[in-house]
Biopython code that builds the backbone (N, CA, C, O; Angstrom):
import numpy as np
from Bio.PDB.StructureBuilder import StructureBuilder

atoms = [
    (1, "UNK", "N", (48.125, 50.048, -11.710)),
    (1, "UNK", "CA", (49.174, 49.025, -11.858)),
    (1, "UNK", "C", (48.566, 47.728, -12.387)),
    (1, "UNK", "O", (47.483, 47.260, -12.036)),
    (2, "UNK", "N", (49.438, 47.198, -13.306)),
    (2, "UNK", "CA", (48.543, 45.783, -14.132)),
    (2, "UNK", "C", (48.997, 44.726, -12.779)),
    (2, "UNK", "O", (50.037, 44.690, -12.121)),
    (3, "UNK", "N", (47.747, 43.914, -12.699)),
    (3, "UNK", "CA", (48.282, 42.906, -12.077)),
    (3, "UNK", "C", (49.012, 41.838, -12.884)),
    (3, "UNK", "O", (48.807, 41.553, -14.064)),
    (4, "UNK", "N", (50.101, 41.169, -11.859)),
    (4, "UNK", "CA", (51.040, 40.334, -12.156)),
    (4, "UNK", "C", (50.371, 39.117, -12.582)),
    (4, "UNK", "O", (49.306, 38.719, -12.112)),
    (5, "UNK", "N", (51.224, 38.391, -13.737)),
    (5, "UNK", "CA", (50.330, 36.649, -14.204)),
    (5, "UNK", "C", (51.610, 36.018, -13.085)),
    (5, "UNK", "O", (52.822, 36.229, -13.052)),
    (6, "UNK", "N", (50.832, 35.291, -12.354)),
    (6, "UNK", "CA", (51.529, 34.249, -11.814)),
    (6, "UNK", "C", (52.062, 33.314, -12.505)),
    (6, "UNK", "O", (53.028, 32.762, -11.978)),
    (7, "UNK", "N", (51.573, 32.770, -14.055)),
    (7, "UNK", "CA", (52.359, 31.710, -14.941)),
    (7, "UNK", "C", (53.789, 32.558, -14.988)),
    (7, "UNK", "O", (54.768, 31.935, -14.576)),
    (8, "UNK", "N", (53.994, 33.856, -15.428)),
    (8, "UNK", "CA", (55.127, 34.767, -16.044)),
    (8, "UNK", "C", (55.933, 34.527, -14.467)),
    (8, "UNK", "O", (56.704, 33.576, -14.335)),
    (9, "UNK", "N", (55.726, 35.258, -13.595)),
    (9, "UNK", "CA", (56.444, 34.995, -12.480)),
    (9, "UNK", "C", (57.219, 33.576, -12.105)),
    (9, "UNK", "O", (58.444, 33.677, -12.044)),
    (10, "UNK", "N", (56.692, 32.356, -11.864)),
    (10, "UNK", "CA", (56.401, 31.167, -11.524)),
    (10, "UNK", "C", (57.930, 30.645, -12.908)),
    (10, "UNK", "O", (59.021, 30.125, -12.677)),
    (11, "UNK", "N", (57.324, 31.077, -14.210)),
    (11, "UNK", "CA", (57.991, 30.919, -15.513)),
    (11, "UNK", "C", (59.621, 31.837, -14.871)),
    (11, "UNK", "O", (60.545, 31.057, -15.103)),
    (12, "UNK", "N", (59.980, 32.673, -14.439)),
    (12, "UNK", "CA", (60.941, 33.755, -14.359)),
    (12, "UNK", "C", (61.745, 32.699, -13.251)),
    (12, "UNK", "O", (62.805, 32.118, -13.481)),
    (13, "UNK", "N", (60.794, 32.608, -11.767)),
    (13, "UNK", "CA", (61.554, 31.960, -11.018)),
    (13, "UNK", "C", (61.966, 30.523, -11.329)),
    (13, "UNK", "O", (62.876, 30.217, -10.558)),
    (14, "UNK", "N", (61.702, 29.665, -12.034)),
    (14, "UNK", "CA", (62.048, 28.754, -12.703)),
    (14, "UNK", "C", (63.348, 28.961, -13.568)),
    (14, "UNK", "O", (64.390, 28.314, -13.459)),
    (15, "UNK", "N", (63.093, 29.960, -14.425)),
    (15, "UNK", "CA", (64.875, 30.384, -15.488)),
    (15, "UNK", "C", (65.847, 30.817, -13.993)),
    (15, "UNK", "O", (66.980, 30.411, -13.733)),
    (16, "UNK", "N", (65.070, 31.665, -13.244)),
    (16, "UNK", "CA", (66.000, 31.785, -12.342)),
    (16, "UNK", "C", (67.014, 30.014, -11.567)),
    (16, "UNK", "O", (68.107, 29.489, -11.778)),
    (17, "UNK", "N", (65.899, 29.736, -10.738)),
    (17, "UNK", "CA", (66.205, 28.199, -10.665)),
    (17, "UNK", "C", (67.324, 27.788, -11.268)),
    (17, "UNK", "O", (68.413, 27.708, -10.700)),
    (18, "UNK", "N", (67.067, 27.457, -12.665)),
    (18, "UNK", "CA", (67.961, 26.822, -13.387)),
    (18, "UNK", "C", (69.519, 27.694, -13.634)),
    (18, "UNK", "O", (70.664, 27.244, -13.626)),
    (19, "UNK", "N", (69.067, 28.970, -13.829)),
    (19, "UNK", "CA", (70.453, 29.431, -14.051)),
    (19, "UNK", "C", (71.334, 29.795, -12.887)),
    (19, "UNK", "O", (72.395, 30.371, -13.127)),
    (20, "UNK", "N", (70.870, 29.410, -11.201)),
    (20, "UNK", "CA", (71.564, 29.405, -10.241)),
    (20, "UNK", "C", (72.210, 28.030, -10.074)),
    (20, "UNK", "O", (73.262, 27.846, -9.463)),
    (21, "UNK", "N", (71.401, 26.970, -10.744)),
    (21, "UNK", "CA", (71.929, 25.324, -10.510)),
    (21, "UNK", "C", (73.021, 25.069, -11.618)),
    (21, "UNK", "O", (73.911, 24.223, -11.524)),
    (22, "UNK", "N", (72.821, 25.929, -12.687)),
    (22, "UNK", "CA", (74.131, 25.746, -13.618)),
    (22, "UNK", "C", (75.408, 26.507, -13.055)),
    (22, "UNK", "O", (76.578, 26.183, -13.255)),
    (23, "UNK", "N", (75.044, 27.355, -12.467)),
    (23, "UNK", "CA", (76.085, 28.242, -11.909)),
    (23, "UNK", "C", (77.122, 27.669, -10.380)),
    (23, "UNK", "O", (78.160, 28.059, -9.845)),
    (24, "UNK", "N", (76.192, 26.640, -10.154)),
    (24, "UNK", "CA", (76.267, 25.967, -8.638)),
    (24, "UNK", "C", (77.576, 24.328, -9.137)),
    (24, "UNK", "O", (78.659, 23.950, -8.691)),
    (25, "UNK", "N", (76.671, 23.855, -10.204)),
    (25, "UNK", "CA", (77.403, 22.924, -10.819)),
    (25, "UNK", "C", (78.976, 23.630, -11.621)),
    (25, "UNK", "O", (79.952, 22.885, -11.532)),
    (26, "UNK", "N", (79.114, 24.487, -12.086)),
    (26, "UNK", "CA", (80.161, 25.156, -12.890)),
    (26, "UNK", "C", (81.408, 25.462, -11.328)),
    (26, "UNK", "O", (82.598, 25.150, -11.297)),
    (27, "UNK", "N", (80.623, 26.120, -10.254)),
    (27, "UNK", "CA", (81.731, 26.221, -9.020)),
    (27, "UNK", "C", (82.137, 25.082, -8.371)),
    (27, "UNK", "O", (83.242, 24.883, -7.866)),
    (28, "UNK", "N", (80.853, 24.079, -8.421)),
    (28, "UNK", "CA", (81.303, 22.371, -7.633)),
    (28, "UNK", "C", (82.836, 21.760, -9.136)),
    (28, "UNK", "O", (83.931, 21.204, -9.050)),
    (29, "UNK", "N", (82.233, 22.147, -9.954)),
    (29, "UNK", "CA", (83.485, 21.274, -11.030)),
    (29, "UNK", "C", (84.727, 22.072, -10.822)),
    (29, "UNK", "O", (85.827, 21.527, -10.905)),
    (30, "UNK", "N", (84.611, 23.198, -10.586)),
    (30, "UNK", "CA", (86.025, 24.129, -10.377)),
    (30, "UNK", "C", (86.514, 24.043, -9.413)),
    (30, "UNK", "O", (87.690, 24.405, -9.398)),
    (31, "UNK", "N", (85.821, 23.454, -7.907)),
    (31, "UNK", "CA", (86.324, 23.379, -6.865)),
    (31, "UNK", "C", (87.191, 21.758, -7.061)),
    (31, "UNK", "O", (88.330, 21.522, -6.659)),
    (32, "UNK", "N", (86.231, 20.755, -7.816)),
    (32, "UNK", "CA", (87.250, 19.003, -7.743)),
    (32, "UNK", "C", (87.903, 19.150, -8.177)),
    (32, "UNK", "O", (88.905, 18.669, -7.649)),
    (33, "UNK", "N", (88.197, 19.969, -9.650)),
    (33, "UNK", "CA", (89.617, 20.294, -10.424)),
    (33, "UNK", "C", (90.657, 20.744, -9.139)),
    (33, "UNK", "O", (91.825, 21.057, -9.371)),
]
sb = StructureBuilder()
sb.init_structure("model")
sb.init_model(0)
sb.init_chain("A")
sb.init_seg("    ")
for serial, (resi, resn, name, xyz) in enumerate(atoms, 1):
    if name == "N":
        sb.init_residue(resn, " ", resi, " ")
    sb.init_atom(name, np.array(xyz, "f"), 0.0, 1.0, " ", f" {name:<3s}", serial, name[0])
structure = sb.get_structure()
């Protein structure tokens, strides 16, 4: 098994990050509407 790069991981949970905080902001604006 290749070991894992921690930059690639670290890099993944980061897109993750962001695309849960856009998703977080998109339900907060749908909820003030």
């Amino acid at each position: 098994m290749p070991i894992r790069d921690p930059s690639k991981l670290e890099k993944n949970l980061r897109e993750a990050h962001n695309l849960i905080g856009e998703f977080l902001d998109l339900i907060g604006i749908y909820i003030w509407i």
